[in-house]
BALUM-332576 format. One line per 5 residues: number of its first residue (from 1); their letters; for each residue y, z, x of C-alpha. Coordinates in nm, 3 decimals, m for minus. Each point is the difference from the previous one (the first is absolute). Layout:
BEGIN
NUM) A) Y,Z,X; ...
This chain:
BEGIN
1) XXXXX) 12.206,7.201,1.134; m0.076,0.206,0.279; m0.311,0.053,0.183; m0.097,0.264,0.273; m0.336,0.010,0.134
6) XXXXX) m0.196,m0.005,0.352; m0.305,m0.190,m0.031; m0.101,m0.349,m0.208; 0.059,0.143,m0.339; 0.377,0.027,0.056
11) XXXXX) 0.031,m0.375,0.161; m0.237,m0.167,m0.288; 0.223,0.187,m0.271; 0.307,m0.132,0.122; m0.190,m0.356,m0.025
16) XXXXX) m0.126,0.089,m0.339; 0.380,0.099,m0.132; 0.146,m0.331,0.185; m0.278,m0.239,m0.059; m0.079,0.082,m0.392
21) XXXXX) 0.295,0.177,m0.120; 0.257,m0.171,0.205; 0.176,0.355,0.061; 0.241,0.053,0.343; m0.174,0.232,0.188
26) XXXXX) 0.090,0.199,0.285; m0.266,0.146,0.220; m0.016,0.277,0.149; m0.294,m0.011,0.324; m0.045,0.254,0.316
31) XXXXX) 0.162,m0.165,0.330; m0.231,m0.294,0.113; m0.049,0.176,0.333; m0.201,0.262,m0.190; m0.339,0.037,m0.107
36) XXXXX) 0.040,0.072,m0.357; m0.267,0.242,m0.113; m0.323,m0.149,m0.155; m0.170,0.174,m0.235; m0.363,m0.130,0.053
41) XXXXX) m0.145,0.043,0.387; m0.067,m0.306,0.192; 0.288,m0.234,m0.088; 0.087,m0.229,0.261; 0.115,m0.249,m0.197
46) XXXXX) 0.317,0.170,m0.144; 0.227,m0.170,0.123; m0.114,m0.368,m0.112; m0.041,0.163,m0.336; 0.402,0.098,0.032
51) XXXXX) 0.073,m0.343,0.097; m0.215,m0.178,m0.246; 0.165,0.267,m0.273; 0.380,m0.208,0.096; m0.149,m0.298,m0.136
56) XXXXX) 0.090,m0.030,m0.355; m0.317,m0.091,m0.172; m0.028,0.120,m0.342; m0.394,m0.045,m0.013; m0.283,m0.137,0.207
61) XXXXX) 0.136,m0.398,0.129; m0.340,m0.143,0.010; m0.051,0.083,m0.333; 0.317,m0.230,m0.089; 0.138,0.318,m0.177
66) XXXXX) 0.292,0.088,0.267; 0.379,m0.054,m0.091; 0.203,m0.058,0.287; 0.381,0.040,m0.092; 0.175,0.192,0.242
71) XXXXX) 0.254,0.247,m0.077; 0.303,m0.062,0.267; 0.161,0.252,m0.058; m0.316,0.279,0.106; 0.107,0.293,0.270
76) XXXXX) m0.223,0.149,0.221; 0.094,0.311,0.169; m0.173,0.250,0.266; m0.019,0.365,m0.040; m0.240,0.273,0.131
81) XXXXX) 0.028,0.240,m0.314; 0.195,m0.078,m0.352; 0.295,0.231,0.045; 0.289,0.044,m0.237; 0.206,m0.207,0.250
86) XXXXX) m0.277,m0.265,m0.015; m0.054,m0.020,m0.352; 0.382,m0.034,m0.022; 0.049,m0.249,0.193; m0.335,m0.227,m0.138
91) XXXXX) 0.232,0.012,m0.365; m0.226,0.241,m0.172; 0.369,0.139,m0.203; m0.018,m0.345,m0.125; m0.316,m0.074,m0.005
96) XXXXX) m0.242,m0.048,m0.333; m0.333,0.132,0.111; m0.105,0.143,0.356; m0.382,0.014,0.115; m0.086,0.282,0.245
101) XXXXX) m0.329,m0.114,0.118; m0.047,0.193,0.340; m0.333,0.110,0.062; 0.113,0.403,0.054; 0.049,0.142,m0.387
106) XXXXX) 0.256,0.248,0.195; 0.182,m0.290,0.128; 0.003,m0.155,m0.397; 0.067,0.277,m0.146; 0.327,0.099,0.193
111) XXXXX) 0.164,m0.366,m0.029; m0.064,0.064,m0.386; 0.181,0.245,m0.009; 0.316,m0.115,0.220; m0.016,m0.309,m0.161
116) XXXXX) 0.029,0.170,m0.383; 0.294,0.161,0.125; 0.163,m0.315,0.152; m0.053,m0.190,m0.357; m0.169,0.220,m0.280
121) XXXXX) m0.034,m0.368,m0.209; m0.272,m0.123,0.237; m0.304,m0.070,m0.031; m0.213,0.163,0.225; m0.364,m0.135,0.113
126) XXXXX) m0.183,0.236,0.273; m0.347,m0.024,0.132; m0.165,0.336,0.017; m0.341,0.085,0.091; m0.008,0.310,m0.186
131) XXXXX) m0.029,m0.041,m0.307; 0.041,0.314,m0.200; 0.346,0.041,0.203; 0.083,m0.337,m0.086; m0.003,0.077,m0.359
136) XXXXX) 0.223,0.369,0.037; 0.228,m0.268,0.255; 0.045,m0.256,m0.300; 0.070,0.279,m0.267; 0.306,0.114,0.292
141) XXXXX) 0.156,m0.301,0.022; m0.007,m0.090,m0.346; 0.147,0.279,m0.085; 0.279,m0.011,0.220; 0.046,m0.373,m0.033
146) XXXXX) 0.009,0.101,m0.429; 0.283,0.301,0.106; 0.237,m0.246,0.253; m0.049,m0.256,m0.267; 0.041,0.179,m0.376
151) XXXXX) 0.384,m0.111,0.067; m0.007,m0.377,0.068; m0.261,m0.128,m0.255; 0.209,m0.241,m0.084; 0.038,m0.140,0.381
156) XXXXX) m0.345,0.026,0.004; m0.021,m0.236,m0.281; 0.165,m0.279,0.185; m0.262,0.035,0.264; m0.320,m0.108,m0.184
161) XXXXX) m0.068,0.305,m0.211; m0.004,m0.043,m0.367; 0.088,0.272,m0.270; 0.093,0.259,0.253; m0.411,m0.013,0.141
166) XXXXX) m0.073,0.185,0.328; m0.317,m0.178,0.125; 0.236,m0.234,0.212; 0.127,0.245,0.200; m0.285,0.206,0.024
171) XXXXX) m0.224,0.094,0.313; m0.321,m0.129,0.043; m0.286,0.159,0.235; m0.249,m0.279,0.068; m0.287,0.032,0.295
176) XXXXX) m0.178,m0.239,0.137; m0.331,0.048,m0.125; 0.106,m0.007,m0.396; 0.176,m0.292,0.058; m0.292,m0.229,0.179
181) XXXXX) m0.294,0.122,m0.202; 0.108,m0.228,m0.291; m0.038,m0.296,0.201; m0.302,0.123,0.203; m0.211,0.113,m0.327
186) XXXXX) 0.081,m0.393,m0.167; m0.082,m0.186,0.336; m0.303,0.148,m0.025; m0.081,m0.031,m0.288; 0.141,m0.370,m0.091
191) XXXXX) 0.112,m0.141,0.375; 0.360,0.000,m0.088; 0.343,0.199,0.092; 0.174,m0.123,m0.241; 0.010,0.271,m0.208
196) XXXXX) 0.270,0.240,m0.184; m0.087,0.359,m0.171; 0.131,0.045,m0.300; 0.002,0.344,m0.132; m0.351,0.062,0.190
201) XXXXX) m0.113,m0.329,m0.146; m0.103,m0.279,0.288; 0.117,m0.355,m0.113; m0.050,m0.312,0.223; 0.130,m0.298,0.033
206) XXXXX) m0.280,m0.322,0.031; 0.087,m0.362,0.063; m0.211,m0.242,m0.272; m0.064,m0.350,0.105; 0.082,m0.247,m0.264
211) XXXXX) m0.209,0.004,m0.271; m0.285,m0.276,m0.045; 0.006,m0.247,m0.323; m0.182,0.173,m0.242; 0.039,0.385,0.171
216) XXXXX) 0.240,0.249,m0.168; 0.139,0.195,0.308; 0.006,0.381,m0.048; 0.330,0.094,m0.044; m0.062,0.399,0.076
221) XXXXX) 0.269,0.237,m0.083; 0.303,m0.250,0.033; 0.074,m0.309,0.203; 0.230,0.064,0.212; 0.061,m0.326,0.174
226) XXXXX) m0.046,m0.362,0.056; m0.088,m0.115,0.345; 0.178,m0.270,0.149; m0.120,m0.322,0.027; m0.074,m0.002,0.374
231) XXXXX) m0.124,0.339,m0.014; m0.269,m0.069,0.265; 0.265,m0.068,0.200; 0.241,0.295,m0.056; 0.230,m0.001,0.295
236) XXXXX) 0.150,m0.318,m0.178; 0.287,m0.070,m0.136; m0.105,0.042,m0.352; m0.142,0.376,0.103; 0.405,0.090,0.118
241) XXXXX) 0.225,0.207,m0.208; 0.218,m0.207,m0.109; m0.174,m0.290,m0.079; m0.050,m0.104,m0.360; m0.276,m0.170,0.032
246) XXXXX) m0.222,0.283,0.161; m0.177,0.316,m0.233; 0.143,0.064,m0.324; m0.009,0.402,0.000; m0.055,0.142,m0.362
251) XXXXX) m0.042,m0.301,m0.190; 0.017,m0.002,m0.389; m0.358,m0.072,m0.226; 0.144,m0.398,m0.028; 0.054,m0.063,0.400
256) XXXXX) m0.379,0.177,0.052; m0.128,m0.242,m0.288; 0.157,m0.302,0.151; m0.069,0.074,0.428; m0.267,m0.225,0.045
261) XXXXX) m0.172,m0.071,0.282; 0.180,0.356,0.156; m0.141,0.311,0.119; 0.126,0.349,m0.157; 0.017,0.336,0.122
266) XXXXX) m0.105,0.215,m0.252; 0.009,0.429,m0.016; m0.324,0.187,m0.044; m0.160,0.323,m0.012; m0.227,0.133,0.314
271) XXXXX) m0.324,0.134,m0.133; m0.307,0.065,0.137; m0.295,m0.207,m0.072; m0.261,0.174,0.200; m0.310,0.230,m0.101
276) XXXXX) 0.198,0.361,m0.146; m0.049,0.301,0.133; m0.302,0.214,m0.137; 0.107,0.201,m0.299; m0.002,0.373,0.078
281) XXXXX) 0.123,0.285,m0.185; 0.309,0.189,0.109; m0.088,0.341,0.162; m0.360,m0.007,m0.099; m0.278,m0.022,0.302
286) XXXXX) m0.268,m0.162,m0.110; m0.350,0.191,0.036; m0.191,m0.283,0.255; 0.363,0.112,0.242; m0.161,0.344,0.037
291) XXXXX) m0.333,m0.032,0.094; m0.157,m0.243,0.266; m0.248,m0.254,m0.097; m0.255,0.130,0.180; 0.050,0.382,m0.152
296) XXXXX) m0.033,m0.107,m0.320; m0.323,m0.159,0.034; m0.130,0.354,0.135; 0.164,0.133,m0.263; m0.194,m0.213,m0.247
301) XXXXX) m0.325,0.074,0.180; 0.018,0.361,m0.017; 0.080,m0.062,m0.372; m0.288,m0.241,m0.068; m0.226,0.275,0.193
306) XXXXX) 0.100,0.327,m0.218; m0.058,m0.211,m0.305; m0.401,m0.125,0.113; m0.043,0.411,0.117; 0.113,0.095,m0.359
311) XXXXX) m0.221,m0.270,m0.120; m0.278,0.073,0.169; 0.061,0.397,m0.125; m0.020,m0.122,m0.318; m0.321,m0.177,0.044
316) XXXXX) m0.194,0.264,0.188; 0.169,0.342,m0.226; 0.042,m0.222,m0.338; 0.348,0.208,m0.022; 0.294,m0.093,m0.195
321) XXXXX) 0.247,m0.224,0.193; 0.283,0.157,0.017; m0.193,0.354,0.092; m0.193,m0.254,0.278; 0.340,m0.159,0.157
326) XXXXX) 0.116,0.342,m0.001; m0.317,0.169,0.200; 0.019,m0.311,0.241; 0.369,0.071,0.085; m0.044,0.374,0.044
331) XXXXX) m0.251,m0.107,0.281; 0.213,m0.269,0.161; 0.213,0.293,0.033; m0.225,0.226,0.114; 0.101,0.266,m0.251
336) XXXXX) m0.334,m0.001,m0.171; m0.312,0.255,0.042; m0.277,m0.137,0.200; m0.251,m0.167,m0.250; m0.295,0.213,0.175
341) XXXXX) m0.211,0.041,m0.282; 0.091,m0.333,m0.177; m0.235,m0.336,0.034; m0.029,m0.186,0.315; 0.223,m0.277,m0.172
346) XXXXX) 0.272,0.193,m0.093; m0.016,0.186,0.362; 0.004,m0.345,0.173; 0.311,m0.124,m0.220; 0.189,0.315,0.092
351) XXXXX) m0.024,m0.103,0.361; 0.066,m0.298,m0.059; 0.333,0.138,m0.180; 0.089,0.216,0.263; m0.096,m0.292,0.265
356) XXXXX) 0.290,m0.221,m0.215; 0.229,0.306,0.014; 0.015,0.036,0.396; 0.072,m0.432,m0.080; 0.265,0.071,m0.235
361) XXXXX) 0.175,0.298,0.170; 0.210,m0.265,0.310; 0.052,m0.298,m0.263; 0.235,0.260,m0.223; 0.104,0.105,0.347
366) XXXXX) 0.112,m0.357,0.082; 0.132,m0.053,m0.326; 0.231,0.220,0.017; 0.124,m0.069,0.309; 0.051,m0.371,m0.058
371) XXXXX) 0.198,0.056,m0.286; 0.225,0.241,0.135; 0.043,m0.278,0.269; 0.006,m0.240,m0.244; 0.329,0.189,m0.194
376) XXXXX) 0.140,0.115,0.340; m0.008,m0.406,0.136; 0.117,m0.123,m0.342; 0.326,m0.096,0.154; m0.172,m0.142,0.289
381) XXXXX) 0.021,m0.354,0.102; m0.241,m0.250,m0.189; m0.217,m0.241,0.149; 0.029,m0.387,m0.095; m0.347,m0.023,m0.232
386) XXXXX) m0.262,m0.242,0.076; 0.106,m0.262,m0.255; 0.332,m0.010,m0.016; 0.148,m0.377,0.032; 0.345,m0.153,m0.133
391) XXXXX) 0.197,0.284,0.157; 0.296,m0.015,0.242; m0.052,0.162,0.380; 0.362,0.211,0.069; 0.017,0.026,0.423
396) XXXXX) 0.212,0.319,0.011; 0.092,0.271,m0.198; 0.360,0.054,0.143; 0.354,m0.019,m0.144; m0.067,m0.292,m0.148
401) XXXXX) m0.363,m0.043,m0.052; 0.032,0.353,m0.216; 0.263,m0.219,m0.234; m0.248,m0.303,m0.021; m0.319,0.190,m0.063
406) XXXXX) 0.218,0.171,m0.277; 0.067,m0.319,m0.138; m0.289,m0.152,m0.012; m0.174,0.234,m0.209; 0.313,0.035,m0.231
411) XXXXX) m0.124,m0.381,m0.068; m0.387,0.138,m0.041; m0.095,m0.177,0.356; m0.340,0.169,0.196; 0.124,0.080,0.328
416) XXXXX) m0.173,0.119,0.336; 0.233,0.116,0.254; m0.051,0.010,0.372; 0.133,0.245,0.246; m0.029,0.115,0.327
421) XXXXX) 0.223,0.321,m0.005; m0.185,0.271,m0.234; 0.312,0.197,m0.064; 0.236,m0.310,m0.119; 0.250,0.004,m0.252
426) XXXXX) m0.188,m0.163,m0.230; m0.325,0.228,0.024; 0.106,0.173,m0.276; 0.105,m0.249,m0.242; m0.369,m0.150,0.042
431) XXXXX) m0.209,0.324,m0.080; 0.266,0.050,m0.299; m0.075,m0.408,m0.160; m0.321,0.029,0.142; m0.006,m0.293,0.210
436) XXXXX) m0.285,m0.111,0.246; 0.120,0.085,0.347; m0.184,m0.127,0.307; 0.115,0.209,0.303; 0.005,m0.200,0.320
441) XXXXX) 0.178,m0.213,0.225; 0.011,m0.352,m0.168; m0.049,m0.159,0.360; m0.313,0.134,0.040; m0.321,m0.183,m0.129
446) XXXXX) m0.133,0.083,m0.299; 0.256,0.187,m0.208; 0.142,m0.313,m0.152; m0.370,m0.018,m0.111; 0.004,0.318,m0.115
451) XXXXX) 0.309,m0.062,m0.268; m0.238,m0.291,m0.101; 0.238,m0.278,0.095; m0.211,m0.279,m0.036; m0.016,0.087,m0.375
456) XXXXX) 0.368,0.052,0.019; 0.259,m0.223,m0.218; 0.298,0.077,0.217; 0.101,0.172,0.384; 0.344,0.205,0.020
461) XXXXX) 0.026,0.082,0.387; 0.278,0.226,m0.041; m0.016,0.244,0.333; 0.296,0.050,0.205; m0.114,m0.213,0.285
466) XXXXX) m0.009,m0.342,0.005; m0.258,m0.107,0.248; m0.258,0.255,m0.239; 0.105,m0.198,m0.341; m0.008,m0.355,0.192
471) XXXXX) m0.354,0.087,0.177; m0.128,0.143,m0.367; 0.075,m0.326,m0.162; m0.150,m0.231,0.278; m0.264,0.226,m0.020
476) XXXXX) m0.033,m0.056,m0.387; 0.025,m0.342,0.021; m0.269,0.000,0.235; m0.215,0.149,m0.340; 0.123,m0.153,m0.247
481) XXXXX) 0.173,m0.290,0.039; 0.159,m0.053,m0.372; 0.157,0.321,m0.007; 0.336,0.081,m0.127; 0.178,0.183,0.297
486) XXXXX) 0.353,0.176,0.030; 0.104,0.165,0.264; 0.299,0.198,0.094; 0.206,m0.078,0.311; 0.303,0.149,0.151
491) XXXXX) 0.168,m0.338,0.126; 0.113,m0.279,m0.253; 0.005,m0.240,0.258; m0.385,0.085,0.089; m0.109,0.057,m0.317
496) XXXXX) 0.114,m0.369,m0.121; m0.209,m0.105,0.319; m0.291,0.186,m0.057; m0.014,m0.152,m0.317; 0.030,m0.369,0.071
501) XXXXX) m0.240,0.056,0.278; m0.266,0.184,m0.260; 0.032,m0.285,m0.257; m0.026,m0.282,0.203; m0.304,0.182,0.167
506) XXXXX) m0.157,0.087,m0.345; 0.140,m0.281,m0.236; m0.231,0.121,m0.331; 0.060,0.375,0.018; 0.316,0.142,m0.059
511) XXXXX) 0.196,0.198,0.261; 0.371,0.172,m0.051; 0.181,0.209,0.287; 0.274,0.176,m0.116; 0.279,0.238,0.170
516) XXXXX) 0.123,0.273,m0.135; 0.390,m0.100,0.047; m0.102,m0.302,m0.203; m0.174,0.153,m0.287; 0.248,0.318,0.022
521) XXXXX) 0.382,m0.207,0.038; m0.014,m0.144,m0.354; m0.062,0.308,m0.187; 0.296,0.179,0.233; 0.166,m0.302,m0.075
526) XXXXX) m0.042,m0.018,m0.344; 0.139,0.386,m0.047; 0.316,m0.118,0.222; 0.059,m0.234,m0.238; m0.018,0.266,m0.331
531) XXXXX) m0.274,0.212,m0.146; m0.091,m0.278,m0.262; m0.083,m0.224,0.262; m0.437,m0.024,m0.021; m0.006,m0.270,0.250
536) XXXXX) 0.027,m0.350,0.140; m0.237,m0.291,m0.008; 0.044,m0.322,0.175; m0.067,m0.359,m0.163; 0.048,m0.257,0.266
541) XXXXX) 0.336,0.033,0.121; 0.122,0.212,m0.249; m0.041,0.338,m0.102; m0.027,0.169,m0.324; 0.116,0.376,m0.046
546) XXXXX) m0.183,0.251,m0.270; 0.161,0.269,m0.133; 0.032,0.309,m0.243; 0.307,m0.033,m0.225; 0.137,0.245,m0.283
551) XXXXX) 0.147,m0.220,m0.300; 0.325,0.235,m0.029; 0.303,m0.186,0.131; m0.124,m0.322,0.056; 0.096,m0.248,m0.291
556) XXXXX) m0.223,m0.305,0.140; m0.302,0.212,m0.096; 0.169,0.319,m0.267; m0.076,m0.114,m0.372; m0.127,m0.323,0.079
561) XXXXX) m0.343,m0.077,m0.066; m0.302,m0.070,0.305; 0.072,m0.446,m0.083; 0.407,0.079,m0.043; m0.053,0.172,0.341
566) XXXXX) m0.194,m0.198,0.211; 0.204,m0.233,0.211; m0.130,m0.262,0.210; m0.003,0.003,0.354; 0.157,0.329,m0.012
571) XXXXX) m0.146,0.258,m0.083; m0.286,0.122,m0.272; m0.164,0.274,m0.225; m0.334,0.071,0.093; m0.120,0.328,m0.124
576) XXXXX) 0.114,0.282,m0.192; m0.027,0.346,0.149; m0.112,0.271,m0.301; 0.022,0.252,0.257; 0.376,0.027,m0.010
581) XXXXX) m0.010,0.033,m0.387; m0.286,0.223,m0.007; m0.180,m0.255,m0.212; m0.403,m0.064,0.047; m0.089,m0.260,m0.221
586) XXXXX) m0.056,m0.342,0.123; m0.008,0.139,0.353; m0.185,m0.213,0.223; m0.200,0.154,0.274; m0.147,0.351,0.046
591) XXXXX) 0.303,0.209,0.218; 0.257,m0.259,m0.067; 0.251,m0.036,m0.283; 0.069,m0.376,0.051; m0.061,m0.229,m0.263
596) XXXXX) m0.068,m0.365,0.039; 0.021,m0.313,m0.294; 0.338,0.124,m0.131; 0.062,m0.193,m0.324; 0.252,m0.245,m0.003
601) XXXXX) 0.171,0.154,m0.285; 0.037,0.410,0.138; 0.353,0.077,0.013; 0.098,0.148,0.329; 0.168,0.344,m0.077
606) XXXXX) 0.187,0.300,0.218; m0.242,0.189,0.172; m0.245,m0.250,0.062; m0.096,m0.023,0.349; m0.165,m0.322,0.079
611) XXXXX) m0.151,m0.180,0.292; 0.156,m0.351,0.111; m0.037,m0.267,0.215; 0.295,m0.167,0.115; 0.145,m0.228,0.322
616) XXXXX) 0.233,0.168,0.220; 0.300,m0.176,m0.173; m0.109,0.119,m0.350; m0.033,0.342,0.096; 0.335,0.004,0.186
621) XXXXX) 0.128,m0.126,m0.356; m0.155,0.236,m0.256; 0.061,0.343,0.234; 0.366,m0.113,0.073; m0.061,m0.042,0.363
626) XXXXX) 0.178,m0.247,0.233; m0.218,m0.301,0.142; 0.035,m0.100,0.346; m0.006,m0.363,0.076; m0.185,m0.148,0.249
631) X) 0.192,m0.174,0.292
């Protein structure tokens, strides 16, 4: 594997790919006596980031998660740009997968491209900003990669691909912000990373303490492990890799019936339990939107007043109605005669009329006017209303704050935003979900007020400055005290300090700073490693790897049913994707084809595409990949 990059995202994917895969790597960095570009303002801290990104740490250590096998055999080299001559000589003609993850797209794109023509059966990961020209990027390099390789499918086979598919050569465009909202939208929401996305489905991973005598533990969708014994104490030797005696990953129904006495990690669904958003129809305004309180209540006094003048004509004439409500309107108009000769009643009333007309004439005038505001300000930003509660605050709408907010109300989450700079990027994506949006600088007193954050279930300080997320959260704590904060910071190092610092300040509320190299590298990683990769999730000292498979080719899992196929401490079948077969039934949630509870019994057949989990060994076995030992 090789990696180019110039900031923390290229240092923590080479730990990801040594630390969880167990790949070689070579890295490619700028000279150390360079600045390497940042991409966020205000980052002195860079370079302990880039020295903290050498250590090779799959996951937080003080969360007893990390895995600390070296690779000896790891190259580092220096390089101001990624040059034919440099990609050359990094390997990448014999490389497997190459991640471009430079923060210019021009700098990205043009390594792409050399590198395709140095080996057209890579696999190509680059980190674009721009989206849309990631997309026409992807489609170019496929395409060539499919042309340079229609002659040596069958090398290709030898390599990991199965029945002559392309996805393991292809290219994949990733960004930053796709890749951390995930993580970001289920922190929030249930105070853990550990999360994969499965075909736009969010699935977590939650340790349960042994059950009580008498208590039936929930065992969610699957259980996908048994905790060791001294699992308090992780950084045992039970927790290592090797060890026999530490977490059985992927244990069969009889192990999980007879673990006694032993935690589990089992794999859930994230959902929102909060209040829902108000029901609204799609592209209707409702009437109260057009009109202010306070001009329909003149509106309904100038109506109650024409009806007690045609009343009273009635009365004083002894007309018929409908000719009285008629005479009274003419002279609220003023397009009546002048009753000279009629009674002093009816003379009086006309006044009257015409005194209600001169009323009448500015609150038509107003009306009108506040509805044509009303439709010209429809895509206008909202204002939080007065008893909202249960929502999440979102502290910027920027690069990735747009991809969060998007999230969250893909789940059905209430949201109020906060931002200072009117003309943002993600401006328009709030008028368009209609989205509360308090305008203002969140260091300032009163607009965290404002977004009603003492009503608030959760705080996502995602701005591009540290200092303004760190002082939003202090300030939040400050409010409430038991509220569920994540916020966004540039350096892992800091970040890991922040938090320890927050939760031994606030021990009862729950506080999660997270970098966007560490939410990013596994999701780079994981497309390094092969399209059908979903993602990694850590248990103890051990890691267990998700992933999209198609049934063709591979006779552990082709014609065999889910039982015959299950193997373990390998690898198994969790969930069916109907999507790939165009099939509907059964499917599980809304916008996702998965489906959960296989039967024992169903018969695995070609075509199906399937969702696993499996260790790193297992996978290596059923996708014909070599394993690298640790030494």
């Amino acid at each position: 594997m090789v990696v180019c990059g110039d900031d923390g995202l290229a240092h923590r994917l080479a730990t990801e790919l040594r630390g969880v895969y167990r790949e070689q790597v070579v890295l490619v960095v700028p000279p150390s006596r360079r600045t390497p570009p940042q991409p966020m303002a205000g980052r002195a801290r860079a370079a302990s980031a880039a020295l903290f990104g050498r250590m090779v740490t799959a996951v937080n250590r003080g969360t007893g998660d990390s895995d600390d096998t070296l690779v000896p055999d790891e190259r580092v080299m220096e390089a101001a740009e990624p040059t034919e001559a440099v990609l050359a000589d990094a390997g990448v003609d014999r490389a497997a997968a190459l991640a471009l993850v430079y923060d210019d797209d021009e700098t990205n794109i043009r390594a792409a491209l050399t590198a395709r023509r140095l080996n057209p059966r890579l696999r190509l990961v680059l980190r674009l900003y721009n989206r849309r020209l990631g997309q026409h990027i992807e489609e170019l390099l496929d395409q060539a990669a499919e042309l340079a390789a229609g002659t040596t499918a069958g090398h290709r086979d030898g390599h990991g691909g199965h029945g002559g598919h392309g996805a393991d050569i292809a290219t994949t465009v990733l960004s930053d912000a796709d890749t951390t909202a995930p993580a970001l939208v289920a922190t929030a929401l249930v105070g853990t990373s550990k999360v994969v996305d499965a075909e736009g489905l969010l699935l977590r991973a939650v340790e349960r303490r042994p059950p009580r005598p008498g208590e039936v533990a929930d065992p969610g969708l699957c259980t996908l492990a048994l905790l060791s014994a001294t699992s308090n104490d992780p950084a045992g030797a039970e927790g290592s890799e090797d060890s026999g005696d530490g977490p059985r990953l992927l244990p069969d129904a009889e192990a999980v019936a007879a673990a006694t006495g032993r935690g589990a990690v089992v794999l859930e669904q994230v959902s929102y339990s909060g209040p829902p958003l108000p029901a609204r129809r799609a592209g209707v305004m409702p009437f109260a939107s057009l009109f202010s309180a306070r001009l329909r209540w003149s509106l309904a006094g100038l109506v109650a007043a024409v009806v007690a003048l045609a009343v009273a004509l009635i009365v004083v004439t002894d007309d018929h109605p409908l000719h009285a409500i008629y005479i009274t309107l003419l002279d609220l108009f003023a397009i009546n005669d002048p009753a000279v000769d009629a009674p002093l009643g009816q003379q009086v009333l006309q006044l009257l009329s015409g005194l209600v007309g001169l009323l009448l004439l500015p609150v038509l005038l107003a009306a009108v006017l506040e509805a044509l505001g009303t439709f010209r300000t429809a895509s206008a930003l909202r204002k939080p209303p007065r008893g909202l509660s249960g929502h999440v605050v979102l502290l910027g709408l920027g690069k990735i704050g747009t991809r969060v907010l998007t999230r969250l109300r893909e789940l059905h989450i209430p949201v109020v935003c906060v931002e200072a700079d009117p003309e943002a990027r993600g401006m328009a994506v709030a008028r368009r979900l209609r989205v509360p949006v308090v305008v203002g600088d969140v260091t300032q007193e009163g607009v965290l007020e404002s977004a009603k954050i003492h009503r608030a279930d959760a705080l996502l300080a995602l701005t591009s400055v540290d200092t303004t997320n760190l002082e939003a959260v202090l300030y939040a704590r400050s409010v409430r005290p038991d509220l569920r904060a994540v916020l966004r910071l540039y350096d892992d190092d800091f970040a890991k300090a922040v938090y320890r610092t927050l939760r031994t300040a606030h021990p009862a509320a729950l506080t999660r700073s997270r970098s966007v190299s560490h939410l990013a590298a596994p999701a780079f990683a994981g497309a390094m490693m092969g399209r059908q990769i979903l993602g990694a999730i850590p248990v103890e000292r051990r890691v267990l790897l998700f992933a999209a498979v198609v049934v063709d080719g591979h006779p552990q899992l082709e014609g065999r049913t889910v039982a015959e196929a299950f193997r373990p401490g390998a690898w198994r079948v969790l969930a069916l994707d109907t999507a790939a077969r165009g099939d509907t039934a059964g499917a599980e949630p809304p916008g996702s084809g998965l489906v959960w509870d296989l039967p024992g019994t169903y018969v695995l057949r070609a075509g199906d595409r399937v969702v696993l989990a499996a260790t790193r060994r297992g996978l290596a076995e059923l996708l014909g990949r070599r394993t690298r030992s640790p030494r």
